[in-house]
C-alpha positions in Angstrom: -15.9 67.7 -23.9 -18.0 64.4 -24.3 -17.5 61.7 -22.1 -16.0 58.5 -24.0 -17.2 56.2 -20.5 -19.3 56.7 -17.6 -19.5 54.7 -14.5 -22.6 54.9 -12.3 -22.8 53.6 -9.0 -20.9 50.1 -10.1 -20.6 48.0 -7.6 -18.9 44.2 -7.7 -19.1 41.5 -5.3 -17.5 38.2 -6.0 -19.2 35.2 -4.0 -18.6 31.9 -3.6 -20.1 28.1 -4.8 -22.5 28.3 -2.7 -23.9 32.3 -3.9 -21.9 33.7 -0.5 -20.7 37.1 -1.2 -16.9 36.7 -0.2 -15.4 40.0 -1.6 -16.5 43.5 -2.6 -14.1 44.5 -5.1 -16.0 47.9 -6.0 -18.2 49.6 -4.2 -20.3 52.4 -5.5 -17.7 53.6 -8.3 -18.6 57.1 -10.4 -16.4 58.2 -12.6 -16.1 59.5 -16.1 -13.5 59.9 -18.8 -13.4 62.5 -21.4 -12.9 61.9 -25.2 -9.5 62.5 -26.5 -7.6 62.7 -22.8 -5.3 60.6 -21.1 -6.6 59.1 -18.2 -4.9 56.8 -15.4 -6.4 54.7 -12.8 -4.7 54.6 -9.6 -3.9 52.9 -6.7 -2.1 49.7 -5.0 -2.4 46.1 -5.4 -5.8 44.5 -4.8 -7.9 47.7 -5.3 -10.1 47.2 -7.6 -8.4 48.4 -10.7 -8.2 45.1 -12.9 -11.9 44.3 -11.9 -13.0 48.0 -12.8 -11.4 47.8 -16.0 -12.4 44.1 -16.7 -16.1 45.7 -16.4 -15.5 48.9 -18.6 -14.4 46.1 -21.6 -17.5 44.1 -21.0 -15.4 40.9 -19.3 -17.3 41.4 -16.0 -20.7 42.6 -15.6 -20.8 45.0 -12.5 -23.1 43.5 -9.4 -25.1 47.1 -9.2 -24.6 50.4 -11.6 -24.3 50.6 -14.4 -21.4 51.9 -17.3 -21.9 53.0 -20.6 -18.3 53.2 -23.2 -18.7 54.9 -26.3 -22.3 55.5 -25.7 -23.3 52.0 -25.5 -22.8 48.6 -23.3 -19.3 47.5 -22.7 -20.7 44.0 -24.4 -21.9 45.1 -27.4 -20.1 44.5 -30.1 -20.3 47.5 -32.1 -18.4 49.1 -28.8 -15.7 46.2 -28.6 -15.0 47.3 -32.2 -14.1 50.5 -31.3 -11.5 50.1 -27.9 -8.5 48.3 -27.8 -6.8 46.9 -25.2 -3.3 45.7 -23.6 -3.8 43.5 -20.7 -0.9 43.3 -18.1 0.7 40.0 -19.3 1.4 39.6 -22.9 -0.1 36.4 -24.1 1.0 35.7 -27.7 1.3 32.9 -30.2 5.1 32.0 -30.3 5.1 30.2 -33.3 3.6 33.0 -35.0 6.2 36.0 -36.5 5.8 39.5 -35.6 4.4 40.5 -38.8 2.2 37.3 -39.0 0.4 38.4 -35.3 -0.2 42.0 -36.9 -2.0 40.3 -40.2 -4.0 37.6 -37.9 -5.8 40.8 -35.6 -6.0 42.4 -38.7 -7.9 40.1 -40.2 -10.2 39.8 -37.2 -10.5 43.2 -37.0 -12.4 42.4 -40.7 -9.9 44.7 -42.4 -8.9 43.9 -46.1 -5.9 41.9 -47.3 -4.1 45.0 -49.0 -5.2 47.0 -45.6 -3.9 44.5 -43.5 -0.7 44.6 -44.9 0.0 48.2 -44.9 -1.3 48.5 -40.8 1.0 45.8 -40.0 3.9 47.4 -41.7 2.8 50.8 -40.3 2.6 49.8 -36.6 5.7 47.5 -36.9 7.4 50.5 -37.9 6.0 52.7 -35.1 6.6 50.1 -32.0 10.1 49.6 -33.4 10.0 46.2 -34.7 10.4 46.3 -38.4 13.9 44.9 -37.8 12.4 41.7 -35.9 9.3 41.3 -38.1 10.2 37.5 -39.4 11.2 36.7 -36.1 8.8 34.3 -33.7 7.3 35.4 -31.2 8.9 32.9 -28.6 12.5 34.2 -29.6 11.4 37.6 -28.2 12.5 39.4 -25.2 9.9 40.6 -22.2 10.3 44.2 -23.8 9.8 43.3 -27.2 6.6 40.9 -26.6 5.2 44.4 -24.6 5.8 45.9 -27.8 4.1 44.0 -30.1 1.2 43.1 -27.6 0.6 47.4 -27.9 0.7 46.9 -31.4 -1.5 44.3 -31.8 -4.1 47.1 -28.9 -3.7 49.7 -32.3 -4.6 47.3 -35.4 -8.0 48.3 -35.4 -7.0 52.3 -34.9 -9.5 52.0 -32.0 -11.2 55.4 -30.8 -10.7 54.2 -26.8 -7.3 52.6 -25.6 -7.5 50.5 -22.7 -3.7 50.1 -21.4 -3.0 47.3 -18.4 0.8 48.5 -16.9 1.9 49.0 -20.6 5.3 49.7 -20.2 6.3 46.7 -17.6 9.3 45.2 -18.8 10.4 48.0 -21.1 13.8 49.6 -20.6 13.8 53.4 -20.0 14.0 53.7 -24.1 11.3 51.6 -24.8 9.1 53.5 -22.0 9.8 56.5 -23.6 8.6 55.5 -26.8 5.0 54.3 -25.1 4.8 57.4 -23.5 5.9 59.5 -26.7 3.3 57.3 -28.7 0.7 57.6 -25.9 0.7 61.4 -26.7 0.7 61.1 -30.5 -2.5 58.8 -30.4 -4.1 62.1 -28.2 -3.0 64.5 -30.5 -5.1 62.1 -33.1 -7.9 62.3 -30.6 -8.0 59.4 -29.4 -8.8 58.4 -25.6 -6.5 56.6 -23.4 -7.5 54.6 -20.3 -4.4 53.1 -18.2 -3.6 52.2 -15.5 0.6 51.6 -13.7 2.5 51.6 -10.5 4.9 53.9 -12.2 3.5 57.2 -10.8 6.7 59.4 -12.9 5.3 58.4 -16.2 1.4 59.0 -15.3 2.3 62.6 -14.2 4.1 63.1 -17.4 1.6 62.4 -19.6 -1.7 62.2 -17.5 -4.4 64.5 -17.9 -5.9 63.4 -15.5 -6.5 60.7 -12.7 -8.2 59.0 -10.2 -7.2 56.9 -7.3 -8.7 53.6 -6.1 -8.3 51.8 -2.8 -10.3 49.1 -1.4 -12.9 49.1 -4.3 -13.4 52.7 -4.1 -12.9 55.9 -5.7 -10.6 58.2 -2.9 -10.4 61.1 -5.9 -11.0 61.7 -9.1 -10.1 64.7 -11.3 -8.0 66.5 -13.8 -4.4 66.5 -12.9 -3.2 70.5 -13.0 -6.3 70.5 -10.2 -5.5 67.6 -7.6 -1.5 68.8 -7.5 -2.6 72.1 -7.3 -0.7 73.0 -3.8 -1.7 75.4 -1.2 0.1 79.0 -2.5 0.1 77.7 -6.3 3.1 74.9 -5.5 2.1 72.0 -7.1 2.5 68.5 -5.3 4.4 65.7 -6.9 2.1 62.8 -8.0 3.5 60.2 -5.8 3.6 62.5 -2.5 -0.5 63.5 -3.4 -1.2 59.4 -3.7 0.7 58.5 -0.6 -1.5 61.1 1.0 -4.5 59.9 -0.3 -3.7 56.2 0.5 -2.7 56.6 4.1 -5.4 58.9 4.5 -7.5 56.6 6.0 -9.9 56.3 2.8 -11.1 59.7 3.0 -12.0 61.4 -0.2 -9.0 63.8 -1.2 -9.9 66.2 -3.7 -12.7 66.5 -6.6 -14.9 63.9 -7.3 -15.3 62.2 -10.9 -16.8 64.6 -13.3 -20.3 64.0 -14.8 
């Protein structure tokens, strides 16, 4: 299986006015994700996963390493025009309906009026906002602005889905839903990159993970193999990354794969 990204040895310091290097958010990162899996990142707050993610979508350039997405830079846009992505807040335009957000990515996305329309109606239809579709964006709730943000992640039908805590603020119907629709898009080959808290709904639908803590990469590997328990009982997901985390930072199972 072909690897959709590939991190080398990225590391990211964040310094100060004067050049000072204050913080060392990664630290040496390898990891890799296969095309047309589900993959979560890991770990608590403040361990590196916004930065590493910020640098896989070309928002950050990485200190040392390097990464290659989709074969290519994280910056170039021919790769941007393939990944999608859902940050962790929802920042929309308010004034602008459901339907009118969907046609406005469209259209930057470069696709075609009559297109336009139909992906729109489509994804309105599949995030379960049809019903609120002339409805601003500022009369939504929390749950509903998650929705539409995904929705606006899937108007270009990108190959690579980048997913920032995608189901905060959803109620347990709306979660399902993501995660239903999170294995739909794999089952149309399409790659998914997230990253939650909510360890229940990564071992549901993860194939597989790694864990980060203090800017670097404790384990990484597929799923079935890192709960794999001693006599064939698997662990649960969230005794395995409590483990890990109060291991004292030493690696815990298989490394990333190359």
């Amino acid at each position: 299986m072909a690897n959709v990204l590939e991190l080398a040895g990225v590391r990211k310091i964040f310094r100060d006015f004067w050049g000072r290097p204050r913080v060392c958010a990664l630290a040496d990162v390898d990891l890799a994700v296969g095309r047309g899996e589900i993959f979560a990142l890991l770990g608590r707050n403040g361990a590196g996963k916004s930065t590493l993610m910020q640098i896989c979508l070309g928002l950050l350039a990485p200190t040392a390493g390097r990464a290659i997405v989709l074969g290519g830079a994280p910056g170039d846009l021919r790769v941007r025009g393939r990944i999608g992505y859902l940050p962790e807040e929802s920042y929309l335009h308010g004034f602008l309906t459901a339907r009118e957000t969907l046609l406005l990515h469209a259209g930057l996305c470069g696709l075609p009026r009559h297109e336009a329309k139909a992906r729109a109606e489509h994804l309105l239809e599949l995030v379960d906002l049809r019903a609120a579709a002339r409805r601003p964006a500022a009369e939504f709730s929390k749950g509903m602005l998650r929705r539409l943000c995904l929705a606006q992640a899937l108007v270009g039908d990108p190959e690579l889905l980048f997913l920032d805590e995608p189901t905060v603020g959803l109620d347990p119907l709306g979660t399902r839903s993501v995660m239903d629709l999170l294995l739909r898009l794999k089952g149309l080959g399409r790659t998914v990159f997230l990253s939650s808290h909510i360890l229940g709904e990564v071992e549901e639908v993860a194939d597989s993970f790694a864990i980060l803590d203090r800017g670097r990469v404790l384990c990484a590997g597929a799923r079935a193999e890192l709960l794999a328990g001693e006599g064939g009982a698997a662990r649960s997901l969230e005794d395995f990354f409590l483990a890990a985390i109060q291991g004292g930072g030493r690696p815990c199972g298989a490394q990333a794969r190359s």
